[in-house]
N, C-alpha and C positions, 0 to 999 in steps of 0.2 A: 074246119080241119085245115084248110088251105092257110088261113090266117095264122093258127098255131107253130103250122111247118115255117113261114116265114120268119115268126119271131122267133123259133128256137133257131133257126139261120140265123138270124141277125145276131141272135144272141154267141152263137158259134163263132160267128165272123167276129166279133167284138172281144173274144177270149184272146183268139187266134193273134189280132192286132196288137194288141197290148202289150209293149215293149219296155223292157224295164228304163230307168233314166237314163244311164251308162251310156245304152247303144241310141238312147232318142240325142243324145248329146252327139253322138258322133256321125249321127245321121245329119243332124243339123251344122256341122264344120263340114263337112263333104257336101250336101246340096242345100247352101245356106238360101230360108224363104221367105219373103214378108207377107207371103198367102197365108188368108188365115186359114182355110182348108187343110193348110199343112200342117198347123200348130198341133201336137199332140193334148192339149185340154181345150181342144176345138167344141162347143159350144154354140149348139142349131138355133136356139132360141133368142140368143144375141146378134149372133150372124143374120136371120132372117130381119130383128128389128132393128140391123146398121142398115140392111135394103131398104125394109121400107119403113120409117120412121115416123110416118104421118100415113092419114088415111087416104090422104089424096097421090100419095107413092105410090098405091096398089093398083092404080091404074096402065103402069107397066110393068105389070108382074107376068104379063107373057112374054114380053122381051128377056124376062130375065130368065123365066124357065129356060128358054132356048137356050139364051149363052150356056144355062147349064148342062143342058142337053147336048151340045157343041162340042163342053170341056169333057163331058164323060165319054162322047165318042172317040175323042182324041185320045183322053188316059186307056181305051178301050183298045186302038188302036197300037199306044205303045206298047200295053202290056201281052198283047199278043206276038209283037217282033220281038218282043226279048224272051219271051217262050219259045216262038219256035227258035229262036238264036240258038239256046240253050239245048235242042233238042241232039247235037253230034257230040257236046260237050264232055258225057261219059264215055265217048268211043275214042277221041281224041287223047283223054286221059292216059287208058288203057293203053296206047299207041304208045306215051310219053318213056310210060314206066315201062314196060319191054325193051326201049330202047336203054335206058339208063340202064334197067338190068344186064345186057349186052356189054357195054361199056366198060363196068364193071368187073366181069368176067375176065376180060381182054386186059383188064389193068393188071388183074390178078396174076395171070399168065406172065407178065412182064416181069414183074419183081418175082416170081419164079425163078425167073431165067436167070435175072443179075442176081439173086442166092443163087443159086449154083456156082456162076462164073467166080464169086467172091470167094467161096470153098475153095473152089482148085486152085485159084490164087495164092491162098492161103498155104492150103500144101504144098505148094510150089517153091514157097520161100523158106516155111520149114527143113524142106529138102537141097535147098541151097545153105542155109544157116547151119546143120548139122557140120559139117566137115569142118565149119569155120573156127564153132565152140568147143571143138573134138581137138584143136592146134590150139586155139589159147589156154584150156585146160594144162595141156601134153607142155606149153611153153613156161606155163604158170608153177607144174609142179616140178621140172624142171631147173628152173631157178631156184626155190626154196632148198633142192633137194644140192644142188653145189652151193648152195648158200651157206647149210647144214653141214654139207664134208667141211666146206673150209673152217666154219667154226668149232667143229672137232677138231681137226687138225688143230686148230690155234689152240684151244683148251685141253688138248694133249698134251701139246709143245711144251702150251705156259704152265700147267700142274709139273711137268718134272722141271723144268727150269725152277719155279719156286721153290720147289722142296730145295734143291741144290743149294740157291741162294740163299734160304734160310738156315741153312748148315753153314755156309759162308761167312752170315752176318753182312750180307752185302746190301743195305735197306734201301742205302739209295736204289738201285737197281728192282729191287723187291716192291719199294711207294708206287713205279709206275706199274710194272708188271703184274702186281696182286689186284688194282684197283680193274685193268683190262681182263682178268681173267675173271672178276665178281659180272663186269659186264657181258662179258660173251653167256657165262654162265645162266644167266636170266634168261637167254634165250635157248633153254633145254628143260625151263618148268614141267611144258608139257610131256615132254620125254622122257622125265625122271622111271616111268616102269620099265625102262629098258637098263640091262644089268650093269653096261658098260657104260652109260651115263651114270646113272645113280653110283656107282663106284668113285668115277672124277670126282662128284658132286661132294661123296664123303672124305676122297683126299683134298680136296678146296677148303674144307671144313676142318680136317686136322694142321692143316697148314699153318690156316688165320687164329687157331687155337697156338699149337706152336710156338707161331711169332708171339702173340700174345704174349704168354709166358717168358720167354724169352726175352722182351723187349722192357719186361718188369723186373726179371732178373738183371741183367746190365744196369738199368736207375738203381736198383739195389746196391748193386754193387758201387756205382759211381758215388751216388747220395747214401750213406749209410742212415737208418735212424739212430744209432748208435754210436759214437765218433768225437772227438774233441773236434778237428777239422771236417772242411769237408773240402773235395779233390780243388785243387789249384784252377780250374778250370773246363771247360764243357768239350766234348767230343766230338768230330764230323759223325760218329756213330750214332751218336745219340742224337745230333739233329735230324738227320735220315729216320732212325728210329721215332721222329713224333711223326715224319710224315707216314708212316707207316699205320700210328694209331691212330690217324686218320680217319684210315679206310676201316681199322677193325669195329670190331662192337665198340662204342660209347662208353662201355665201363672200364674200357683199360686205360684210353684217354683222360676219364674221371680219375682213376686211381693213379696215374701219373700224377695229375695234377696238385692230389690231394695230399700224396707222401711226400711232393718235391716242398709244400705249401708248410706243412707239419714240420720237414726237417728246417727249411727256412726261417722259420720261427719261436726254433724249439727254446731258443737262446731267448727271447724275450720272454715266455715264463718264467725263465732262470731269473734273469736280473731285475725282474718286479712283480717277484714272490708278495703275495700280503703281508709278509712279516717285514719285508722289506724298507727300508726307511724311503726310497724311491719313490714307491709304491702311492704315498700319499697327496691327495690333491695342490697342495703346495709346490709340488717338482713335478706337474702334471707336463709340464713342457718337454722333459727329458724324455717321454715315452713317446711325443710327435718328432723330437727329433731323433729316437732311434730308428722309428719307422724311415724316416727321409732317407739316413743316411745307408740303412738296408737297400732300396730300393734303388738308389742311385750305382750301389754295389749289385745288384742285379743287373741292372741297365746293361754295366759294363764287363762283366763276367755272362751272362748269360742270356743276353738281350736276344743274339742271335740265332739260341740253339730251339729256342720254343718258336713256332707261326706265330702272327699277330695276332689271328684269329683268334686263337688260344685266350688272351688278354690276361696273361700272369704276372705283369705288376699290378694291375687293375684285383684281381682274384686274390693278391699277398695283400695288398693294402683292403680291401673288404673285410677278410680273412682275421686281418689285425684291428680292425675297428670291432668285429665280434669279439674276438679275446677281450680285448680295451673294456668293451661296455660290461661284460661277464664280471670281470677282476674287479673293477670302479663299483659296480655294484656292490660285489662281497664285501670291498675294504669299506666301502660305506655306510653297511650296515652294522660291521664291528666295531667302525668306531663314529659312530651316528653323533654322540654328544660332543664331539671334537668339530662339529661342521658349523662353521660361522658363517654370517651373510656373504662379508668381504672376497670369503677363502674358497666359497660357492662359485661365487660371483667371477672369482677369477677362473676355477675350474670349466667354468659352461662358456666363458668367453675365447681362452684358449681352445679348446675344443670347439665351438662353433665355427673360428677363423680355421682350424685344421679339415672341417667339413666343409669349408668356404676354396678350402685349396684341392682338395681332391675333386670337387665338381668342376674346379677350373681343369685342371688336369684330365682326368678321366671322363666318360662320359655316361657312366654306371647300365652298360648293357648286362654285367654279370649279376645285378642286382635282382632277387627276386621279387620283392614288391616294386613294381616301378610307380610313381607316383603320379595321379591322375593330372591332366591338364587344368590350370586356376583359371577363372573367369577375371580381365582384368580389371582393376577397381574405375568406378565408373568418377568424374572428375564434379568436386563439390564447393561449393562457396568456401575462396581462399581466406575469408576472415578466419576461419575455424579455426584453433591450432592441430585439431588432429591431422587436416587437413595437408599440413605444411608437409614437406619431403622429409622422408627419414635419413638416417644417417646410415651411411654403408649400406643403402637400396642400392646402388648399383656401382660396383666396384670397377670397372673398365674407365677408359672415357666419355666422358659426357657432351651430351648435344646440346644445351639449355635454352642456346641462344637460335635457334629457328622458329621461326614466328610460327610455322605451320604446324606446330607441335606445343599445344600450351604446358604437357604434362611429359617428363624425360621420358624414357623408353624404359618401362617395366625390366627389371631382369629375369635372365631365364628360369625357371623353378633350378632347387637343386637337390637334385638328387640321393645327394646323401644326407641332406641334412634329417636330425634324429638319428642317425644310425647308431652315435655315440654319446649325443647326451641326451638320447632316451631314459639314461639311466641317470638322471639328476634329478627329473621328475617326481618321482615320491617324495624324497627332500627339501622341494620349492616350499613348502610349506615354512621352511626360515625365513626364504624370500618373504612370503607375504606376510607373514609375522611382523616382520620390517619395515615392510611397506605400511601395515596398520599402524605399528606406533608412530613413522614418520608421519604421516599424516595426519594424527590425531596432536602431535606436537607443531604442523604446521597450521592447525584449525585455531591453537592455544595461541601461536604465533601472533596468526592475526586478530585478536581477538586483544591480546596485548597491542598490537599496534595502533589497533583503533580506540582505546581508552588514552593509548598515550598524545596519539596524533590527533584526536579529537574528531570532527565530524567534516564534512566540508564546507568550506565558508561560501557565504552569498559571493559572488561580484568574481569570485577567481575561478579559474581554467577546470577544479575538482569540485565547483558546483553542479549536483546534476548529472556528473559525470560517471559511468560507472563504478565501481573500483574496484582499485589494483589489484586490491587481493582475490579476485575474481579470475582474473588473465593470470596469475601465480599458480592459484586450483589446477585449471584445466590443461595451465601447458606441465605441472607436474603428472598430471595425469596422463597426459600424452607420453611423457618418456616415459613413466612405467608401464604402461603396453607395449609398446615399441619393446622394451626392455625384456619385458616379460613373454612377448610374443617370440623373438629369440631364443628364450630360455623353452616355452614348451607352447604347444598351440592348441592344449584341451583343459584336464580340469582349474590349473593354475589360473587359467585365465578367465575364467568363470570366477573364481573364488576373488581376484582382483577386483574384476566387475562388481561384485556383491562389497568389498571392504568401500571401492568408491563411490556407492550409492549410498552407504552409510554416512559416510560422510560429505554425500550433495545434503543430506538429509539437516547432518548439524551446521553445517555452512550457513544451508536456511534457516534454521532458527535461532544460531548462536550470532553469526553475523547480520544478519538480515532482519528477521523478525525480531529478534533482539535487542536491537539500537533503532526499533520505529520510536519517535517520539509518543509520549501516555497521552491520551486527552483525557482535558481537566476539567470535570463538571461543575468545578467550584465558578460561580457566576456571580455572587455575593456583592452586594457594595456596588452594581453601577446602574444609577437611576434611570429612567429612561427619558429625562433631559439630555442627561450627558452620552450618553446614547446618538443622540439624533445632532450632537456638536461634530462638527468636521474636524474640529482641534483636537477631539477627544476620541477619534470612532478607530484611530489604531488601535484602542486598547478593548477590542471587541473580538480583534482577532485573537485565538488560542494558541495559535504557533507561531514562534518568530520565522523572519526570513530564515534566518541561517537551518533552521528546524524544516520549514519546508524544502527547504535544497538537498536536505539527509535523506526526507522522504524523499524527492524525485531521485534523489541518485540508488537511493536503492531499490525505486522500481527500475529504476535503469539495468541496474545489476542484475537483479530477479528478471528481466526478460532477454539478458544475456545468456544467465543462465539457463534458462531455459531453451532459447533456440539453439543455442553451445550443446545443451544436454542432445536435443531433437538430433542432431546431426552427427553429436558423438555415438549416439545409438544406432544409428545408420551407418556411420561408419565404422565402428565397431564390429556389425551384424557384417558388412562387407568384408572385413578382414575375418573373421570368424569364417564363412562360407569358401574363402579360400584356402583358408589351414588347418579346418576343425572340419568335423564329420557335420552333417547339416543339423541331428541331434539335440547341439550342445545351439546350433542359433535361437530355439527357439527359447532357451534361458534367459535369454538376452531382454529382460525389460524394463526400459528406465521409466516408466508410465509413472508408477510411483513419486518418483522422485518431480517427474516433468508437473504432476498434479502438486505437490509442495510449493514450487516455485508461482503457480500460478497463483495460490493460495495467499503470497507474501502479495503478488501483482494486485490483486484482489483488495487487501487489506491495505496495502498502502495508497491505492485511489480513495478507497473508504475516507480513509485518514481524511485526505482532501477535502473532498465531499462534506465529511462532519464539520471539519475547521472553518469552510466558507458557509457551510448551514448555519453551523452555530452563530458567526458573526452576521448571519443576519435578522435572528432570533429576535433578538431586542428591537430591532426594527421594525417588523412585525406584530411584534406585542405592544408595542406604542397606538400602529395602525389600529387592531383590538381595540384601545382604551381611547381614542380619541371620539369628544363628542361629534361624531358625523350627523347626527339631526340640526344640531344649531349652525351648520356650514351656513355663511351667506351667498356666496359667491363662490364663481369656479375662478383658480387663479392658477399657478404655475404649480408643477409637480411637487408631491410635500414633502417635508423636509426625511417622510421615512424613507421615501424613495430614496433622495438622494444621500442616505445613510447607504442602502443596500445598494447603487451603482459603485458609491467608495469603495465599498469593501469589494466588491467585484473587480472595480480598475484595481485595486493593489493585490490582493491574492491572484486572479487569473496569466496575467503577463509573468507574473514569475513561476505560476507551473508552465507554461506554455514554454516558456525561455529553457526551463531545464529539462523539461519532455524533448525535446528538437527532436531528439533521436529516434525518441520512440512515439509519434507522430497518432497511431491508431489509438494508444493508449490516453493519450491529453483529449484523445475525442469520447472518448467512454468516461473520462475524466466529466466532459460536457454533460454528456449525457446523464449518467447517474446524479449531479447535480440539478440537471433539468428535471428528471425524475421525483427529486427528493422537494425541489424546493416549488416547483408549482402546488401540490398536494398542500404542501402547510401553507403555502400562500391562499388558498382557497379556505383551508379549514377557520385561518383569521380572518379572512373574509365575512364568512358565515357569523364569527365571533361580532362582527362591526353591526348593531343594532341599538334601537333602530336607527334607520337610515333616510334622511328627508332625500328630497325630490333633486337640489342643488348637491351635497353630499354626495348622491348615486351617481352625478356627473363628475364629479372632483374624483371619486373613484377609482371609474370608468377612464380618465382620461391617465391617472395613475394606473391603473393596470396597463393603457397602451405603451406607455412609458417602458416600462418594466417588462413588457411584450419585448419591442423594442432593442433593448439593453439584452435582453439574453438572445435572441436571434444573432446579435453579433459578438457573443460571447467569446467564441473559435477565435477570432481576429482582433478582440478590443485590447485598445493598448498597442496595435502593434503598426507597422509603420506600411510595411506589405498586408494587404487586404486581401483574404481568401475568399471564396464561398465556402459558406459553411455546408457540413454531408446532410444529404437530403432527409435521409435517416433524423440527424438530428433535427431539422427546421419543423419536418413531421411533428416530432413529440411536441416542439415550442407551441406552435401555429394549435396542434389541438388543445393541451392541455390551458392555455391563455385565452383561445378563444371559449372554450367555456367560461373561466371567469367571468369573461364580456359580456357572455350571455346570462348570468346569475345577476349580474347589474342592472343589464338591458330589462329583467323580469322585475328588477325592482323596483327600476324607474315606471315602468305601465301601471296606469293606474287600477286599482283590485275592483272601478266599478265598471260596465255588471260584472257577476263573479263568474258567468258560463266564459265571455271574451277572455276575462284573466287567466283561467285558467288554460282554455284552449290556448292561448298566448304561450304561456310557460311549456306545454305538452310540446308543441312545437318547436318553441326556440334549446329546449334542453335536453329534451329526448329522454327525460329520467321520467320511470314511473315508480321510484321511490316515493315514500310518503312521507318519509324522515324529512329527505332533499326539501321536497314543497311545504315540510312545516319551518324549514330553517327560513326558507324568502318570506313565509310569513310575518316571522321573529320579526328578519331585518326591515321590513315594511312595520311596523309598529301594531300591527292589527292587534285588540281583545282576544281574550279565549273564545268567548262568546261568535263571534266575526271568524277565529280559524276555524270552529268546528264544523262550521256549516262548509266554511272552503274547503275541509278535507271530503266532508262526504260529497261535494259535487265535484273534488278531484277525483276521488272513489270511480264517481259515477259517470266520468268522463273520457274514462281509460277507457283503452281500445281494446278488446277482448282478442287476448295472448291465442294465435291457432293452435289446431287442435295437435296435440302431441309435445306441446312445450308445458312447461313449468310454470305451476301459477303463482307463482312468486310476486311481490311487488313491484321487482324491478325487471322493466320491461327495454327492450329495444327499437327505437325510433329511427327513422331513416332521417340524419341530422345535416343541417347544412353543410354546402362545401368551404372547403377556407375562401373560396374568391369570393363566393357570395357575402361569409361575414368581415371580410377584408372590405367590401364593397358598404356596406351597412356603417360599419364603423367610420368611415371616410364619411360619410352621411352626419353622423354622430358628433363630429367633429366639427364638421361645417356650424353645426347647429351650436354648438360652445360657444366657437366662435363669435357666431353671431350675437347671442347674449352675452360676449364682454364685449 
């Protein structure tokens, strides 16, 4: 039993012990131990055999008990002092907090006391602040209330005094007096419920009624509407009286304005009645100069009786551009068939200069639409001609010559412009009527002058050169926008735009496409001895020089016109977005036209292209028929070559010569002939079978040749040496270097047929079957001998991954040009050596 109670001890003891990780960690930062007694997965059976680890250790195992026996009396020891330590520990507590409690209390008591103190405080000063708010009150109302007597008083005063003076007629005296008694009056809003306010308020109001009346009676009577004359002169009365309508409502002011306006101008309905012979566009000047002379007669009769404010020459001359465009309208529609370009032309011009002088003059604040601020045009390549300055853009003095300003100073908008030859507009349609048949007779012009004048000749200043009748087009074009933009800034100008795209259109085909010289497929009659004669290999070419100089100059022209067009469309759209609603810009597209032009650009490199192909056609087809098996020897380049470098030195230099201009163009020029002429070079290649071992060198060294020769194609013939565009050296470098390598494959011999082939897989990168039966051909191999090479090309190929096309023709990762740059220089050497 005794054994049991122990181990449920122990076991008890062992519950009790067992400390989560947490707190054994912080046991061990607070009393850090390298006992292993201490270690919490302290472990008897290891510990006992680090004591005694052999058998012959247990012979001081009574020393050891002891130490341990020592060490538990000692823990025995402490743990008893720090027991009884702890045994006042709850009394002392108790003692702690009683006293805090106290403490507490006593604090509480404290801030008691200052609340209170802070209270009476507070009362305190309320009780001094009362009597002080009770006087600023008593001062405040006070004031308002003699504020108030005085301003009755004065609006007492001033209501009889006004009636007075309005019975008087005395306005001087009445403009200042009415205006102070409307201000005092504002200040009784609130008081209007009191009966002796609201009374003033209502005699204030018959007053400014009154005058009113009054003040419309007198112009009446001065200004009659009815009247041969009108009085000799203006009144002190009546100028007193506008200060007056001043101050009243806005509509007696308005009705001033608008009867003195009416009577003013009753006389110019009279004497340019529609029936009137006046009346008519022809003698459109006498109706600007009766306005002048009206006004000038204002100036000095009546300049001084109206305010500036007012702005009543400003308002007669508006006034009179509305009647003006009413009238111009009507007589224009009755006699609509009597309106010639000329008689238009002069109407909207006169009229525009009379809108040109009122903006100088005036400065159109009376004007209801005022017109939005333009964005200024932004400054463009001065070749253009739209570009150049217009005429009467800016009427003052001019600045031109300051460096710091490449472009004069815009002028100001003006404000009245349209106000009066808004009404021309429906009618512009003669204009452009005009403008179409001119233009279609200036198309016929040129068209005649170039059958008479002929084409342009080699060797002078108009070969190559643009022409003329190009800079004729566009600067005609330019003055009829200019012209037209004057006249109206919406649909007229749209309709313009649309007649001159028409005729970008026939430009380019009647002038341009037109007169490109025909190529002539007739080839008939030149053997291919004569051919391969340098005496004879001019007559290979298809175009003369003078023919190729027509072609350059009218690509020249065609990319005139076209960059001419780009920018007139631009500029165009710019002038548009400043005098047309933004609507009407997006009309605006010359794409059309700009695609035509390209089209002629296009066609006339073609042209090139064929003329130097073709002359080298026969050179080519010579190569074809030459026996290449019986070559003995490799010797100097053959004579086809130097057929096809001839034609090359004489045609390229003269397109180049008359390209200058157009620079990008003579390189697409290179190009598309690079394009054109390696392919057929290759396909006669293939044509050349079969081909012995010497033959495939003689070649070979021919194709370097002609490598060569086109690589410096851009520059041959000329005295200044460029590099040629990378772009272009690209297409040379690959399209030649395969040739090289069709040779290179042909020259390998086909024994064994696995090497031959893998040979060819590699240096050509085709897994064409066509391709490797033509090296066959030119190798001289039997039927018998290719079929077998085909099916072990077949069976050679590299199996296409997975997701591609299994097509025959495969893709190879092909040599770089330096590599076969490098091969070939090898190739060479080897010539060499065998001659």
């Amino acid at each position: 039993m005794m054994e049991e109670e122990e181990l449920e001890f122990a076991e008890d003891l062992e519950a009790i012990l067992h400390l989560t990780p947490e707190v054994q960690l912080a046991i061990e930062q607070v009393f850090p131990s390298q006992d292993p007694l201490d270690r919490a997965d302290f472990n008897a059976v290891e510990y006992i055999n680090t004591l005694f680890p052999t058998e012959q250790s247990l012979a001081s195992i009574d020393d050891v008990v002891n130490k341990i026996r020592l060490k538990i009396r000692r823990l025995d020891d402490n743990i008893r002092t720090v027991v009884r330590g702890q045994t006042n520990v709850g009394q002392d507590g108790r003692q702690a907090l009683e006293e805090a409690q106290i403490a507490i209390q006593q604090l509480f008591g404290k801030i008691k006391d200052i609340k209170d103190k802070a209270e009476k405080s507070e009362q305190m000063v309320k009780e001094i602040t009362r009597d002080i708010k009770q006087l600023d009150h008593a001062k405040r109302h006070l004031t308002t209330s003699i504020t108030t007597l005085n301003h009755l008083h004065m609006l007492a005063g001033g209501v009889d005094s006004l009636e007075a003076m309005t019975r008087k007629r005395q306005y001087g005296e009445v403009a200042n007096l009415l205006q102070g008694v409307v201000n005092v009056l504002e200040h009784f809003h609130k008081y209007m419920g009191i009966p002796q306010i609201r009374q003033l308020s209502e005699r204030v109001k018959a007053a400014q009624s009154e005058l009113g009346t009054q003040i419309l009676a007198d112009f009446e009577e001065a200004f009659p509407s009815q009247g041969s004359k009108r009085p000799g002169g203006p009144s002190n009365v009546l100028r007193d009286a506008c200060l007056v309508a001043n101050v009243l409502d806005p509509r007696i002011k308005q009705e001033i304005i608008k009867k003195f306006i009416r009577q003013h101008l009753s006389e110019y309905l009279v004497l340019f009645q529609e029936n009137q012979d006046v009346a008519w566009l022809d003698k459109i000047d006498r109706r600007y100069a009766w306005i002048k002379r009206q006004l000038v007669d204002y100036e000095e009769k009546y300049g001084r009786m109206f305010p500036e404010e007012w702005f009543i020459t400003e308002r007669i001359a508006v006034e009179f551009c509305h009647i003006t465009k009413v009238e111009l309208a009507k007589v224009m529609r009755t006699r609509a068939k009597e309106i010639e370009v000329k008689l238009l032309l002069f109407a909207i011009q006169r009229t525009t200069n009379f809108e040109s002088l009122l903006a100088k003059r005036f400065t159109g604040c009376t004007l209801t639409d005022a017109p939005g601020q333009k964005q200024p045009e932004s400054p463009l390549d001065p070749t253009n001609p739209f570009l150049e300055d217009e005429p009467g853009e800016d009427m003052g003095t001019e600045k031109d010559d300051d460096l710091a300003k490449p472009r004069k100073p815009k002028a100001p908008d003006n404000p009245f412009h349209g106000i009066v030859s808004k009404c021309f507009e429906p009618h512009l349609y003669v204009y452009i009527e005009s403008q179409d048949k001119n233009l279609g007779e200036l198309i016929d012009r040129f068209v005649a002058d170039f059958r008479a004048q002929g084409p342009p000749k080699a060797g002078t200043e108009e070969g190559g050169a643009v022409l003329p009748s190009c800079a004729d087009l566009f600067v005609y074009y330019k003055k009829c926008m200019v012209q037209c933009s004057q006249l109206s800034t919406g649909e007229p100008m749209i309709a313009l735009t649309t007649i001159f795209q028409k005729f970008l259109r026939e430009y380019a085909w009647k002038i341009l496409s037109g007169n490109l010289p025909k190529s002539c497929s007739n080839s008939g009659g030149l053997t291919i001895t004569s051919l391969l004669k340098e005496k004879e290999g001019s007559e290979a070419s298809k175009f003369t020089v003078d023919e190729l100089c027509l072609i350059c100059s009218i690509l020249s022209t065609a990319e005139y016109c076209l960059a001419t067009t780009q920018q007139a469309c631009f500029s165009l759209e710019e002038k548009l977005k400043e005098k047309v609603d933004k609507v009407l810009v997006e009309r605006i597209n010359l794409t059309g036209e700009m695609d035509t032009f390209s089209t002629v650009i296009s066609n006339s490199i073609q042209l090139l292209v064929q003329d130097l192909d073709a002359a080298c056609d026969p050179a080519l087809t010579a190569m074809s028929k030459m026996p290449w098996q019986s070559v003995e020897h490799v010797g100097d380049q053959s004579p086809y070559v130097t057929s096809i470098i001839m034609h090359i030195k004489q045609n390229v230099p003269i397109i180049r010569d008359n390209l200058a201009s157009t620079r990008k163009y003579f390189t697409q020029f290179c190009i598309k002939f690079t394009n054109s002429f390696i392919p057929k070079f290759i396909n006669h290649l293939f044509r050349c079978k079969p081909i012995s071992m010497v033959g495939a060198e003689q070649l070979l060294l021919d194709t370097h040749s002609l490598k060569t020769v086109l690589l410096d194609l851009p520059s041959i013939g000329s005295q200044v040496l460029r590099k040629a565009p990378a772009s272009y050296t690209k297409i040379v470098v690959k399209g030649m270097t395969r040739a090289e390598m069709i040779l290179k494959v042909v020259m390998a011999p086909h024994e064994p047929p696995v090497v031959f082939v893998d040979n060819y897989i590699k240096l050509l990168a085709d897994g064409n079957p066509e391709t490797f039966q033509k090296i066959l051909d030119m190798k001289g191999l039997k039927r018998s001998e290719q079929s077998s090479m085909l099916e072990l090309f077949r069976q050679r190929l590299p199996t296409p991954p997975s997701g591609a096309d299994g097509g025959p023709s495969l893709s190879f990762s092909a040599p770089t040009p330096e590599q076969e740059s490098s091969r070939i220089r090898k190739l060479e050497k080897l010539i060499k050596k065998r001659l």
